[in-house]
The first five atom37 places (N, CA, C, CB, O) and aatype in JSON, in Angstrom:
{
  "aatype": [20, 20, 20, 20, 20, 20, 20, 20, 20, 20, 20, 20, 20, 20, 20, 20, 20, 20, 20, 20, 20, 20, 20, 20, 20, 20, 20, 20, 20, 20, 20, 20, 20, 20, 20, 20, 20, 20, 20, 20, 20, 20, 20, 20, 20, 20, 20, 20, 20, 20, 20, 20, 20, 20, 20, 20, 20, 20, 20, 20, 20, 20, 20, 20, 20, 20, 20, 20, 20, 20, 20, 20, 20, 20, 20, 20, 20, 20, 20, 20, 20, 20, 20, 20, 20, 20, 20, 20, 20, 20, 20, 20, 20, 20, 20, 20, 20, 20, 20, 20, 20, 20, 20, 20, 20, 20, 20, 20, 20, 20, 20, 20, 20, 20, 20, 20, 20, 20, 20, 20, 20, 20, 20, 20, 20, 20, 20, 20, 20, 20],
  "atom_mask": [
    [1, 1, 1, 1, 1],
    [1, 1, 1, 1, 1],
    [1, 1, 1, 1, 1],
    [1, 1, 1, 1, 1],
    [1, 1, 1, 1, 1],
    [1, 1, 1, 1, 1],
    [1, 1, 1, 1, 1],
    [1, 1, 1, 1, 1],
    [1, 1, 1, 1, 1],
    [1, 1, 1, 1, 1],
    [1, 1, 1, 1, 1],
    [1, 1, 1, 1, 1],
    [1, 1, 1, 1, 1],
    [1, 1, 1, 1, 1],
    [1, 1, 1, 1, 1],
    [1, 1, 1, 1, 1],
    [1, 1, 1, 1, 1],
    [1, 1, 1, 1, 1],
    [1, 1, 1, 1, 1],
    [1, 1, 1, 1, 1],
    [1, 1, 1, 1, 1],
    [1, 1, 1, 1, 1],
    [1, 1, 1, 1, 1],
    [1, 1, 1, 1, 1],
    [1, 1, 1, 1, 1],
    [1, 1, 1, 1, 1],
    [1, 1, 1, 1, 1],
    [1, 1, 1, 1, 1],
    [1, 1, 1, 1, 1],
    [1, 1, 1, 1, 1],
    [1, 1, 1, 1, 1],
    [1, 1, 1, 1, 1],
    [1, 1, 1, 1, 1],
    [1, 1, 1, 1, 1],
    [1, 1, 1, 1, 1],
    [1, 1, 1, 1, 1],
    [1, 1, 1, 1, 1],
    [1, 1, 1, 1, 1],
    [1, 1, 1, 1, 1],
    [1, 1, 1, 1, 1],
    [1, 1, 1, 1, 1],
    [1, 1, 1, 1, 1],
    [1, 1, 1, 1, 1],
    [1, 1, 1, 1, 1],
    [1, 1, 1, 1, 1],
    [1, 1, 1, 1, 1],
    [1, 1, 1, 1, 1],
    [1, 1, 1, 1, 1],
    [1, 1, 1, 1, 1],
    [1, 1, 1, 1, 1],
    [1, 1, 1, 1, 1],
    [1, 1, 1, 1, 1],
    [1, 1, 1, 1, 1],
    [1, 1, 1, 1, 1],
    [1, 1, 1, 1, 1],
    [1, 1, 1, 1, 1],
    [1, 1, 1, 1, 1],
    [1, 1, 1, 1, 1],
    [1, 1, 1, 1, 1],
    [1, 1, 1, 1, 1],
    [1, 1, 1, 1, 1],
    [1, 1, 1, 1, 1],
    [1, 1, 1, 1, 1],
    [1, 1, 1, 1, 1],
    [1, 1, 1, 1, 1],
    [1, 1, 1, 1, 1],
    [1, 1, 1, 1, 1],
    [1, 1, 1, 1, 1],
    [1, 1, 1, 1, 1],
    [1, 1, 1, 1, 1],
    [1, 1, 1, 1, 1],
    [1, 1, 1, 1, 1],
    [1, 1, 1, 1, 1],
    [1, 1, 1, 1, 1],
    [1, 1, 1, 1, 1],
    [1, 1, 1, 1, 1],
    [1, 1, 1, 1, 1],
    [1, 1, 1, 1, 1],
    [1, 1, 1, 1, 1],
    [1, 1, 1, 1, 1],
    [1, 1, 1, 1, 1],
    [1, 1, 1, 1, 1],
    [1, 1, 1, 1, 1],
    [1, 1, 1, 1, 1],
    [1, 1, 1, 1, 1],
    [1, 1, 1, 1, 1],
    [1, 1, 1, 1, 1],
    [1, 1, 1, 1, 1],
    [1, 1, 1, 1, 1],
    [1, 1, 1, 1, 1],
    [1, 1, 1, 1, 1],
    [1, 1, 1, 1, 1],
    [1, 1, 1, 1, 1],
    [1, 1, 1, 1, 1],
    [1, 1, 1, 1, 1],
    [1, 1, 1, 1, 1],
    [1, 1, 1, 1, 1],
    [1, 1, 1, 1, 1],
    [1, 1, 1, 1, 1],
    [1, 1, 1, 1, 1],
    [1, 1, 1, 1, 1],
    [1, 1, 1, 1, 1],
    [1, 1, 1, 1, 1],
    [1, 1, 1, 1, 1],
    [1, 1, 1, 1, 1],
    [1, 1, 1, 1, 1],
    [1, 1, 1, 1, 1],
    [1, 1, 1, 1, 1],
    [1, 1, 1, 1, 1],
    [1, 1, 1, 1, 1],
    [1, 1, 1, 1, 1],
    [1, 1, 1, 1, 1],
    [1, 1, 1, 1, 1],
    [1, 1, 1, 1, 1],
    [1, 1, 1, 1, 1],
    [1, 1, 1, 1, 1],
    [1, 1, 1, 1, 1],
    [1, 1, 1, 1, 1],
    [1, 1, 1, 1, 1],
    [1, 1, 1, 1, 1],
    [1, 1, 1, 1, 1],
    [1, 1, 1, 1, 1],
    [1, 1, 1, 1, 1],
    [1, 1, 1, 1, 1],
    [1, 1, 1, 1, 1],
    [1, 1, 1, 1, 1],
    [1, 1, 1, 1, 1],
    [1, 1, 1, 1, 1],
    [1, 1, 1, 1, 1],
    [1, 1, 1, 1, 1]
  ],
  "atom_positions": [
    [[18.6, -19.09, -7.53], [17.29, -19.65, -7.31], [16.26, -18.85, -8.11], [16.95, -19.66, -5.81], [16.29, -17.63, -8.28]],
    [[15.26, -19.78, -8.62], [14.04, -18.79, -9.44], [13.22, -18.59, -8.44], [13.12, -19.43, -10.78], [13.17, -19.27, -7.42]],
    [[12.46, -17.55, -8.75], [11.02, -17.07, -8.22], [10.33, -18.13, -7.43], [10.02, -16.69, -9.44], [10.46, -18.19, -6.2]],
    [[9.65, -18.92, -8.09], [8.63, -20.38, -7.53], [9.39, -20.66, -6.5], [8.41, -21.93, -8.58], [8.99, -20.7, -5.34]],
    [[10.57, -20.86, -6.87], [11.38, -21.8, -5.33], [11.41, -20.97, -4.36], [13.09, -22.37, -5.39], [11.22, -21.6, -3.32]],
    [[11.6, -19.48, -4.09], [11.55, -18.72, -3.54], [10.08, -18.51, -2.6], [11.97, -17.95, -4.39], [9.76, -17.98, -1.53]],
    [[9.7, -18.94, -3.25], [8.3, -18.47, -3.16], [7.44, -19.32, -2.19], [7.67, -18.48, -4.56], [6.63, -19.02, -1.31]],
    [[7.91, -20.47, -2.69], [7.89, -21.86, -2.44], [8.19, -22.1, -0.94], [8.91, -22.59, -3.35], [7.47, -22.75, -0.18]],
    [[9.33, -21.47, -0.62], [10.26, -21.78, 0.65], [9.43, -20.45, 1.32], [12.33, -21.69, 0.44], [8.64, -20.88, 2.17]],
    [[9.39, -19.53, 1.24], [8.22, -18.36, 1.56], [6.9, -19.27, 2.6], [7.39, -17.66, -0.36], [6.41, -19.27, 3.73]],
    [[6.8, -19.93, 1.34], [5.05, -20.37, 1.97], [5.4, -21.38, 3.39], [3.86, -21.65, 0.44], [4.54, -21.39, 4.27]],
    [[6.39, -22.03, 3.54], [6.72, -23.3, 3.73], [7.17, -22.43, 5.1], [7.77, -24.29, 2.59], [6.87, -23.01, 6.14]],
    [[7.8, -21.18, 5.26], [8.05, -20.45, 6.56], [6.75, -19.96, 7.02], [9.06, -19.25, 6.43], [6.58, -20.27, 8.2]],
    [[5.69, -19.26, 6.49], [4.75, -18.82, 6.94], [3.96, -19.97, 7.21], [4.28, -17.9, 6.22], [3.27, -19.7, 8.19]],
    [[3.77, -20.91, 6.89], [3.11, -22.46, 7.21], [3.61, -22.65, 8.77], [3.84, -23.93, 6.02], [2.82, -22.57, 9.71]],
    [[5.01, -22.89, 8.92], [5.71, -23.34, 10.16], [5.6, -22.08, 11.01], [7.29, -23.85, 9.91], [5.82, -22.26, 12.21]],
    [[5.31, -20.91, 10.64], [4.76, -19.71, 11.71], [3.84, -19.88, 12.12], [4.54, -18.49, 11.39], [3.73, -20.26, 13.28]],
    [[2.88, -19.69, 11.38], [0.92, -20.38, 11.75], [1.2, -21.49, 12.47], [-0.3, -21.05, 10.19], [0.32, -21.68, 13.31]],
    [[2.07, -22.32, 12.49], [1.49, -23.89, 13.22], [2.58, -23.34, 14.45], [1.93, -25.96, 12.15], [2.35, -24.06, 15.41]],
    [[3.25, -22.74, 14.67], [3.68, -22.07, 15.97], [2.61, -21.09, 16.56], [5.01, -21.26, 15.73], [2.66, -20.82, 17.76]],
    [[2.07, -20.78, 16.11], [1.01, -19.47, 16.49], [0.18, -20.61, 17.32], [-0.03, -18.44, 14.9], [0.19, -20.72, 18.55]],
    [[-0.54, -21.45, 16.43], [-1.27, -22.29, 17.04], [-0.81, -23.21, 18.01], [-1.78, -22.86, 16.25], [-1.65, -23.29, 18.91]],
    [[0.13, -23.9, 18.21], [1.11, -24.42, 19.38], [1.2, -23.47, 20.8], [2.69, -24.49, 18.72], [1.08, -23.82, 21.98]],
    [[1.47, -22.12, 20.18], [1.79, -21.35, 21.64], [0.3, -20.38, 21.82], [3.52, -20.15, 21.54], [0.36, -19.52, 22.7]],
    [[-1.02, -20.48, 21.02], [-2.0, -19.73, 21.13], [-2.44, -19.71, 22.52], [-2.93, -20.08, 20.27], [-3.01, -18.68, 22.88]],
    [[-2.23, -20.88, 23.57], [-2.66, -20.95, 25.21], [-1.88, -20.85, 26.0], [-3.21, -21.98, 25.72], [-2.22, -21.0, 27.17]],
    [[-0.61, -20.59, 25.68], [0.47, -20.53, 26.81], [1.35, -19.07, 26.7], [1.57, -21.94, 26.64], [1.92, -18.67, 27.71]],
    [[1.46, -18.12, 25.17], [2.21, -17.36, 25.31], [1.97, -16.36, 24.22], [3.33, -17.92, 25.45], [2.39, -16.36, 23.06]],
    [[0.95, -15.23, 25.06], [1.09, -13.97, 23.81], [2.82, -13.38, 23.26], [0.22, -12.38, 24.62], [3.0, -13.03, 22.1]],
    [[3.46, -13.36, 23.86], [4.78, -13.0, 22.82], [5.29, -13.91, 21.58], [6.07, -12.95, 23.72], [5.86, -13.47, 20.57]],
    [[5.02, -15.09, 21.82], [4.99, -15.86, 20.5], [4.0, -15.69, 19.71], [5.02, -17.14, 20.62], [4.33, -15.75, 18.52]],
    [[2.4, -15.4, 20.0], [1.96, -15.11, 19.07], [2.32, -13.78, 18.22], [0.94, -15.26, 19.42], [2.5, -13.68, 17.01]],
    [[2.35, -13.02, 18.97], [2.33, -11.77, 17.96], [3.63, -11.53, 17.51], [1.8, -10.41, 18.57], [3.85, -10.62, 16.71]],
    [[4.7, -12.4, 18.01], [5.9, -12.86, 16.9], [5.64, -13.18, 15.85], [6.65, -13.84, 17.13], [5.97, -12.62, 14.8]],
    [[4.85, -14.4, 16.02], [4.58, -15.21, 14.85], [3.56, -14.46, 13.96], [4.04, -16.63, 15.27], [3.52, -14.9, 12.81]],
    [[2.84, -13.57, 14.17], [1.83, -12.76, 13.43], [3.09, -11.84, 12.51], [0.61, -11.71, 14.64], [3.41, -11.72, 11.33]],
    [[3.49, -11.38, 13.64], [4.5, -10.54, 12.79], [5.82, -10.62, 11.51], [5.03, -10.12, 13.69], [6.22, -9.93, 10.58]],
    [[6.19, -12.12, 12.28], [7.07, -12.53, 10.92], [6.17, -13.02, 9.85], [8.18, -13.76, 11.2], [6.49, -12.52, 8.77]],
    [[4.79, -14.11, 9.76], [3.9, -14.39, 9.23], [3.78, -12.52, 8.18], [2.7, -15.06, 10.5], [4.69, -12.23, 7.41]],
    [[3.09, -11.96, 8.3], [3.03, -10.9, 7.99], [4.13, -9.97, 7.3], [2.65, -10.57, 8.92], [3.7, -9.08, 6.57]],
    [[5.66, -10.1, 7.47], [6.5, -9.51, 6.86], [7.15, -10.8, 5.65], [7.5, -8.84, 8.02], [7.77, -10.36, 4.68]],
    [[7.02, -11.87, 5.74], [7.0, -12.65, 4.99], [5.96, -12.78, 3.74], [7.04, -13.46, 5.72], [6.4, -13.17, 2.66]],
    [[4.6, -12.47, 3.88], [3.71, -12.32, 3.14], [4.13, -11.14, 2.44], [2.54, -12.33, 3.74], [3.94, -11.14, 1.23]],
    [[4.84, -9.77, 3.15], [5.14, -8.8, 2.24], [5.81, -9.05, 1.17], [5.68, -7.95, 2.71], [5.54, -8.87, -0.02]],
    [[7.14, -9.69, 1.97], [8.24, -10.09, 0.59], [7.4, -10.92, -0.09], [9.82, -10.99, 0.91], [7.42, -10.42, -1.22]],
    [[6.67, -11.88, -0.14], [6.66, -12.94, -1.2], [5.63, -12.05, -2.43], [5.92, -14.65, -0.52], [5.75, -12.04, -3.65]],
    [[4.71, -11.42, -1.6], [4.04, -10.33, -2.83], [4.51, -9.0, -3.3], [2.75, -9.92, -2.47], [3.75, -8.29, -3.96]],
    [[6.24, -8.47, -2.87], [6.77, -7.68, -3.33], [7.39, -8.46, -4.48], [7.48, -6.99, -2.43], [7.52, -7.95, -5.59]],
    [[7.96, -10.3, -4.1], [8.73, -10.85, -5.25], [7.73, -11.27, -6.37], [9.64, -12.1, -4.78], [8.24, -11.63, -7.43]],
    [[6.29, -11.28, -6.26], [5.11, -11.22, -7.52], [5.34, -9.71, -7.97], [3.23, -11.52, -6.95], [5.47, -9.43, -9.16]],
    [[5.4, -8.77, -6.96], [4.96, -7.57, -7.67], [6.39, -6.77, -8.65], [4.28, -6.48, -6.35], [6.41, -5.78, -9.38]],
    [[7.5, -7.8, -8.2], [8.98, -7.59, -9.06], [9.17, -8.47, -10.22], [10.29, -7.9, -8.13], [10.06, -8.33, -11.05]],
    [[8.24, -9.42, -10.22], [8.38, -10.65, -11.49], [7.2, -10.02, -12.47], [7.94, -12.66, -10.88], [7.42, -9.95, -13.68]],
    [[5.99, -9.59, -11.95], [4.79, -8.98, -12.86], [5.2, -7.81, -13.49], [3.5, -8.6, -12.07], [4.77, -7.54, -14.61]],
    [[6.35, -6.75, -12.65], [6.79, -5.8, -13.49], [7.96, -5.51, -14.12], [6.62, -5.01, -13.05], [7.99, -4.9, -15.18]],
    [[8.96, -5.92, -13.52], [10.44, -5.74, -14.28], [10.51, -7.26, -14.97], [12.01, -5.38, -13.02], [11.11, -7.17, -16.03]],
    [[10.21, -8.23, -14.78], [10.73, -9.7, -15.37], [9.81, -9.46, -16.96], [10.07, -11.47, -14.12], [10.3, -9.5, -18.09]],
    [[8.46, -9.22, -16.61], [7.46, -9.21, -18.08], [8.06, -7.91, -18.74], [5.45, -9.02, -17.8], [7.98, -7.8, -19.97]],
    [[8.88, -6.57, -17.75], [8.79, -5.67, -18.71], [7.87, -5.08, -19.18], [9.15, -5.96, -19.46], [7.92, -4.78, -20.38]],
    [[6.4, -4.64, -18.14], [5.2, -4.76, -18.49], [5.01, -2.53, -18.13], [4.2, -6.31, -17.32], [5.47, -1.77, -17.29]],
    [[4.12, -2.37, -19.3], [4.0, -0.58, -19.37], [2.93, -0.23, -19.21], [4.33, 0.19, -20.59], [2.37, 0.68, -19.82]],
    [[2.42, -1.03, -18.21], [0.82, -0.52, -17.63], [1.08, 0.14, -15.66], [-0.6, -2.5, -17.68], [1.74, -0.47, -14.81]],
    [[0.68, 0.86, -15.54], [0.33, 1.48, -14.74], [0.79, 0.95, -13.65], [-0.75, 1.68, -14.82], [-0.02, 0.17, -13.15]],
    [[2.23, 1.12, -12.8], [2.44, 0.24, -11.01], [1.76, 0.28, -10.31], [3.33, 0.51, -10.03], [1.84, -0.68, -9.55]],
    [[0.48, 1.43, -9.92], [-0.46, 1.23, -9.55], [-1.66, 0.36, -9.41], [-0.52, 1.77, -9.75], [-2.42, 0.08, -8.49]],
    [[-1.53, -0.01, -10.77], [-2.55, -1.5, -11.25], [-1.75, -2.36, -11.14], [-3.23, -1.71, -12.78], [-2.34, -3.17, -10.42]],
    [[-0.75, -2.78, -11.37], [0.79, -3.76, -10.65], [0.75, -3.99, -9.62], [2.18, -3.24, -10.58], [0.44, -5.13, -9.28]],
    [[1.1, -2.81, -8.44], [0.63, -3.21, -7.16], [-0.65, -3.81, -6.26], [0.82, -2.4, -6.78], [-0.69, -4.54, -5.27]],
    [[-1.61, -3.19, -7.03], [-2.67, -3.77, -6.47], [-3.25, -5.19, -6.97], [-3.59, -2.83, -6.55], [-4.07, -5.79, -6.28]],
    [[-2.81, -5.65, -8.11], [-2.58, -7.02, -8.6], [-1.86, -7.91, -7.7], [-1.88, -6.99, -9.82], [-2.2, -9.07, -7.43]],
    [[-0.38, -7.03, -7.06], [0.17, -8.44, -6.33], [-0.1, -8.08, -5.05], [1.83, -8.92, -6.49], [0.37, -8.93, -4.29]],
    [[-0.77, -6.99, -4.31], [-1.21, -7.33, -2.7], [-2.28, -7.98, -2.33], [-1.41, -6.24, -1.94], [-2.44, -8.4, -1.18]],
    [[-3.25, -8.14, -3.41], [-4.78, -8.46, -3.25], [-4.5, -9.43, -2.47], [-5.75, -8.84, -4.5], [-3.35, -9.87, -2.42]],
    [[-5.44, -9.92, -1.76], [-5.85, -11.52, -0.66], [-6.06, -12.05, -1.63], [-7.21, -11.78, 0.56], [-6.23, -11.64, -2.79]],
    [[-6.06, -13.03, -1.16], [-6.53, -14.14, -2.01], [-8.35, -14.53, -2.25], [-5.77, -15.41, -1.29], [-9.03, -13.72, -1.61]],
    [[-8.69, -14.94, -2.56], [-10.12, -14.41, -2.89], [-10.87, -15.67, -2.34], [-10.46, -14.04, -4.66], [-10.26, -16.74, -2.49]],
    [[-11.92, -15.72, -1.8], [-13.15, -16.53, -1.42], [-14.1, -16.0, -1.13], [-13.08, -17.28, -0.52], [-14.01, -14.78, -0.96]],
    [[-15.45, -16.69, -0.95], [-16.93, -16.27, -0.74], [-16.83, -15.56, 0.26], [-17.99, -17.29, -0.52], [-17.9, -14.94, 0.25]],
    [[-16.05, -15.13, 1.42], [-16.5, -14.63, 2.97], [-15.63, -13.29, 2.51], [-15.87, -15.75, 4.71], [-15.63, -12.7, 3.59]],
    [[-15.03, -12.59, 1.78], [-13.94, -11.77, 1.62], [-15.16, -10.12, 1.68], [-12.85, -12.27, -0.14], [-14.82, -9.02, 2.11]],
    [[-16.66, -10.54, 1.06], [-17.19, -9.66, 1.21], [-17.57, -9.16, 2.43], [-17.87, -9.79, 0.59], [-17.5, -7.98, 2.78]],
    [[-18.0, -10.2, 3.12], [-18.75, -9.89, 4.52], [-17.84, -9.61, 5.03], [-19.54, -10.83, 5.33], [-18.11, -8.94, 6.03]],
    [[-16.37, -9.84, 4.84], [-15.49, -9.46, 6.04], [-14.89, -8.2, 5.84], [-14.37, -10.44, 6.32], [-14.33, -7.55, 6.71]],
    [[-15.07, -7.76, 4.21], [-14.67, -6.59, 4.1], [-16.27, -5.32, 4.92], [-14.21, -6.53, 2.2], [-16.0, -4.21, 5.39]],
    [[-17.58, -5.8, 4.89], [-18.66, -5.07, 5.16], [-18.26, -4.87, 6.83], [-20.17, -5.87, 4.69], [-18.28, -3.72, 7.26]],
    [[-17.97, -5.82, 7.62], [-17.6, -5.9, 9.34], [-16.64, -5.06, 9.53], [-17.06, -7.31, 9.98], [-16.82, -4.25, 10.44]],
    [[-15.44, -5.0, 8.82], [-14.25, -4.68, 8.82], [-14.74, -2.91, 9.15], [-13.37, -5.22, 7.32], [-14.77, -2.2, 10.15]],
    [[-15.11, -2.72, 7.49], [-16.29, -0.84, 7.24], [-16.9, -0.58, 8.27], [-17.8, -0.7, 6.06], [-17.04, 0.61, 8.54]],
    [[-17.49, -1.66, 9.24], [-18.92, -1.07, 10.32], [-17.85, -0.38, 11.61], [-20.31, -2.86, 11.18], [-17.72, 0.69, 12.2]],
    [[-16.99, -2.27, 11.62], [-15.65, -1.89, 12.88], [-15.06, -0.47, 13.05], [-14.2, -2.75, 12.52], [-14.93, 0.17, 14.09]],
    [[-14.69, -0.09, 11.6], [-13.82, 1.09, 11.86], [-14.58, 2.25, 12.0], [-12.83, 1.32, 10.82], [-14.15, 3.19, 12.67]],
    [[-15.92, 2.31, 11.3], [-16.12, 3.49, 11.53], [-17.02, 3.52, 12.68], [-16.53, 4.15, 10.41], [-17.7, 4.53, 12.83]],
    [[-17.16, 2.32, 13.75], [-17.71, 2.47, 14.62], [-16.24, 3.55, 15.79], [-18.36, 0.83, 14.96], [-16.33, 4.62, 16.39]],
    [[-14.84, 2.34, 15.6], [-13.55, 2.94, 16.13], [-13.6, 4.37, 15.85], [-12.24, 2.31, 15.5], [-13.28, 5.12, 16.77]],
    [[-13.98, 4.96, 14.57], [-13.6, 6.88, 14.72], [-14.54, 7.1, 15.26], [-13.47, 8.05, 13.4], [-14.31, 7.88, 16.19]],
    [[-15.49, 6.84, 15.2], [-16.78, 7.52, 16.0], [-17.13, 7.18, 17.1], [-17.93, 7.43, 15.46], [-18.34, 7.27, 17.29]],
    [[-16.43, 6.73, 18.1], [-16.7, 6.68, 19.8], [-16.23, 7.7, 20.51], [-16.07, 5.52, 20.53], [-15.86, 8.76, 19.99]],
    [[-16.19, 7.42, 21.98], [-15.62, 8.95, 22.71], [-14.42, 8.81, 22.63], [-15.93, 9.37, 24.27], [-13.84, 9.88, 22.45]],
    [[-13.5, 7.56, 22.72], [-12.46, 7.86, 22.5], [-11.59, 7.13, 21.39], [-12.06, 7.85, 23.57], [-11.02, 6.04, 21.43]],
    [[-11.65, 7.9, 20.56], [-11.2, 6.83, 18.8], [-9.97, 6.92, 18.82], [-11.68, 7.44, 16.99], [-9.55, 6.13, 17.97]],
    [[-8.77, 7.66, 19.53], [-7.31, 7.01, 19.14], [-7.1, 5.32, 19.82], [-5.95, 8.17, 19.92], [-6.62, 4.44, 19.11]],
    [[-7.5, 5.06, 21.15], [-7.91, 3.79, 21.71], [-8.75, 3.04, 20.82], [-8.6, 3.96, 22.94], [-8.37, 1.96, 20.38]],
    [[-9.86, 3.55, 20.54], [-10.57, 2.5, 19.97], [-9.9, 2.18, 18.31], [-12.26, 2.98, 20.0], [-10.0, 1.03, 17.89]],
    [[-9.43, 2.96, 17.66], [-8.11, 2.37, 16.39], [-7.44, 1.73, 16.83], [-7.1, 3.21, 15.69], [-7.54, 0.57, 16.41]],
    [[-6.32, 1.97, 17.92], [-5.45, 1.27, 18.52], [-6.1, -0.13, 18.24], [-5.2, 1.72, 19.99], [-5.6, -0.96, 17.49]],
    [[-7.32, -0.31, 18.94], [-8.0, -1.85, 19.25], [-8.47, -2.37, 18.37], [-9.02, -2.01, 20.12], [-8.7, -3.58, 18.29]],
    [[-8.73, -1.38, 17.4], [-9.18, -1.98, 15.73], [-8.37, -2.53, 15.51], [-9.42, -1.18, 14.48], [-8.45, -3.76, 15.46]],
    [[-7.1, -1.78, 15.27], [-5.94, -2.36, 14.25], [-4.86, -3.74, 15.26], [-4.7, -0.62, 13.7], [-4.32, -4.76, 14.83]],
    [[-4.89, -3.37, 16.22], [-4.41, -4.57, 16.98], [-4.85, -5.77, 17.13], [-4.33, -4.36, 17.99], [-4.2, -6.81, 17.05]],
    [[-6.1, -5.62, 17.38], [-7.49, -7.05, 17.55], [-7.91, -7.18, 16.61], [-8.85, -6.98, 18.39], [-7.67, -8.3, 16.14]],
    [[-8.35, -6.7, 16.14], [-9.63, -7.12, 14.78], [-8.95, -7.42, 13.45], [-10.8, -5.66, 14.32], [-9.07, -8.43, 12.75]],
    [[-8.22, -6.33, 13.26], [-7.67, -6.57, 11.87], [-6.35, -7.73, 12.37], [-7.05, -4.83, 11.0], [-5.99, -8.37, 11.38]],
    [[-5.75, -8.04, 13.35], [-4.82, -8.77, 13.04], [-5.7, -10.13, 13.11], [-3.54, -8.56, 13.95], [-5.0, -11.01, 12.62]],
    [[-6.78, -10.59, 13.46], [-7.09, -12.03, 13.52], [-7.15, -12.29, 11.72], [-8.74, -12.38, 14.54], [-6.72, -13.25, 11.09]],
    [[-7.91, -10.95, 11.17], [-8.42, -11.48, 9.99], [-7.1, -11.61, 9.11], [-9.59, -10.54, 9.35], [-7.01, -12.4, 8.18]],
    [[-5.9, -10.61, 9.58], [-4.81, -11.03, 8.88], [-4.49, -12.37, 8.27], [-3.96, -10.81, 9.59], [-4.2, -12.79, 7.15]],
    [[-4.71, -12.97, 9.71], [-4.02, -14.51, 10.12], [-5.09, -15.09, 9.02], [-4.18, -15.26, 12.14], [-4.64, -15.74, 8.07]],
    [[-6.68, -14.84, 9.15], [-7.59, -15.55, 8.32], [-7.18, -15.63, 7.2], [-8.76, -15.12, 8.24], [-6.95, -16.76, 6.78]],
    [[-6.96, -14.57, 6.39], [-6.6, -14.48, 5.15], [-5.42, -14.79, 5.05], [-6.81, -13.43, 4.62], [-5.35, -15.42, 4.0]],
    [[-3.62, -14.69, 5.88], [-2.52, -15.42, 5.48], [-3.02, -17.2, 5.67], [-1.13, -14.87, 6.5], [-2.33, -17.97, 5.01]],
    [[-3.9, -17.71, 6.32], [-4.45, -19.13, 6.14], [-5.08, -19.41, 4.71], [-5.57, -19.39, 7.24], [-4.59, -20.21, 3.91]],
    [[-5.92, -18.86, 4.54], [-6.96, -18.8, 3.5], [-5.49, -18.94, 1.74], [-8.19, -16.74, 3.82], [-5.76, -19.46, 0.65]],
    [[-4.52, -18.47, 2.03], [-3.2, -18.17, 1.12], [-2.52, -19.36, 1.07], [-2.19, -17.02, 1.67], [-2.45, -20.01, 0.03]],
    [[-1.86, -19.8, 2.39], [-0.95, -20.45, 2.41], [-1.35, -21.82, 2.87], [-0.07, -19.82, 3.07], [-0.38, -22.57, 2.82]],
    [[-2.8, -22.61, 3.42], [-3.31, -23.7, 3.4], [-3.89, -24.15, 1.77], [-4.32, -23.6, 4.5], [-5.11, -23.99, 1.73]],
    [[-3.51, -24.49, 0.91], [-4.05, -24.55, 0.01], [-4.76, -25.74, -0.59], [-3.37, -24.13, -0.53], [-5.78, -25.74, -1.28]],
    [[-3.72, -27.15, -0.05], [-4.07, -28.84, -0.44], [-4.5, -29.33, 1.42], [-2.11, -30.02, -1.35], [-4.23, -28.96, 2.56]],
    [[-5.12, -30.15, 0.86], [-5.69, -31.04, 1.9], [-4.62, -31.93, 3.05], [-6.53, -32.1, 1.03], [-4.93, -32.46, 4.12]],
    [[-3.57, -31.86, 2.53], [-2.15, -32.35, 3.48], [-2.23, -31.54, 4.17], [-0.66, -32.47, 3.01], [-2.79, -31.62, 5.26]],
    [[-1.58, -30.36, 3.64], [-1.38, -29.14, 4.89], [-2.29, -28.72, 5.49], [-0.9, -27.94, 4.58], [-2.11, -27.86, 6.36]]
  ]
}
């Protein structure tokens, strides 16, 4: 199988995760944060298999550093700023309370996983069918 098809079938699992997330969002936190979680390790592979086609397939002698950060980026839209500015206020509100290992805990559990989901949507909704 090539890349695209791979890739392809990738999106097409994280699609049918999200629409489980949303199915069980009122009846059952263990499916959600299943579904966050495979959603999420699926997004890894499919931008480890960009970040293995951008560097060993092209054969390319620029920097893996600039490689990697080419294939993890989100995907890009108008709100990516403001959510990165909320994201900055969130956390450094989390280190700076009385108690900041809890309040990270609640960062990284709550906050950052909704926007996860925002941005694996924002990726994998792309045409007006889906």
């Amino acid at each position: 199988m090539n890349i695209p098809t791979i890739i392809s079938k990738i999106d097409n699992t994280i699609r049918f995760f999200l629409y489980l997330l949303i199915l069980f969002l009122p009846y059952s936190k263990g499916m959600v944060e299943t579904s966050v979680v495979v959603c999420s390790l699926l997004w890894i592979v499919k931008h480890s298999l960009f970040l293995w086609q951008r560097r060993w397939q092209q054969d390319r002698k620029e920097s893996f550093i600039i490689d990697l950060g080419h294939a993890f980026c989100p995907a890009g839209n108008n709100l990516n700023f403001g959510i990165s500015i909320f994201l900055l206020a969130s956390a450094v509100s989390a280190i700076g309370s009385f108690l900041p290992a809890q309040s990270i805990h609640g960062f990284l559990t709550k906050t950052i996983e909704w926007f996860a989901i925002y941005l694996l949507a924002i990726e994998i909704f792309v045409t007006r069918r889906q």
